[in-house]
N, C-alpha and C positions, 0 to 999 in steps of 0.2 A: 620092735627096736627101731629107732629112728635111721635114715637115710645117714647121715654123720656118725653115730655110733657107728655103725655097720664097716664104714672107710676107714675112722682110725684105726677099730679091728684088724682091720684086713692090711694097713700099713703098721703095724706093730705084727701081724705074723709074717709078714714080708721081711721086715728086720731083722724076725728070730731066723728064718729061713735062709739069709745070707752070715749073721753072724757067728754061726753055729759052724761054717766049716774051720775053727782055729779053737785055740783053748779058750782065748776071751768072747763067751758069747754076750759080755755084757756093751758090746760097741763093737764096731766095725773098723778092720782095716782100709787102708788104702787099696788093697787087692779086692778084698769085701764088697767097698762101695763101689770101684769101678764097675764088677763083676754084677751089682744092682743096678745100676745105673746103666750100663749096656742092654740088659735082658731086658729090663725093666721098662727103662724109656726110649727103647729105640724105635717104636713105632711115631713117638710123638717129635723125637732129634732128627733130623732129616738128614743135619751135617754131619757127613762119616766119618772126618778127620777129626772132630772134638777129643778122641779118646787116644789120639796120638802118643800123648805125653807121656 
């Protein structure tokens, strides 16, 4: 399996993995993405105040 197959894989089980704590696991809430986007990309966001809001 190619280097690219392999990623989008692994970012679609990342998606099922956050959107599955709510009934709609066909999309992400607001709570969802933060809750990805904290875990997810925080090695790569340096700025700790982004997730203020």
């Amino acid at each position: 399996m190619s280097s690219l197959l392999e990623n989008i894989i692994a970012i679609i089980e990342l998606f099922h993995k956050y959107s599955k704590t709510d009934k709609e696991t066909d999309t992400l809430s607001k709570k969802e993405l933060k809750e990805l986007l904290e875990v997810e990309f925080r090695p790569v966001l340096k700025v700790k105040d982004i997730f203020q809001n």
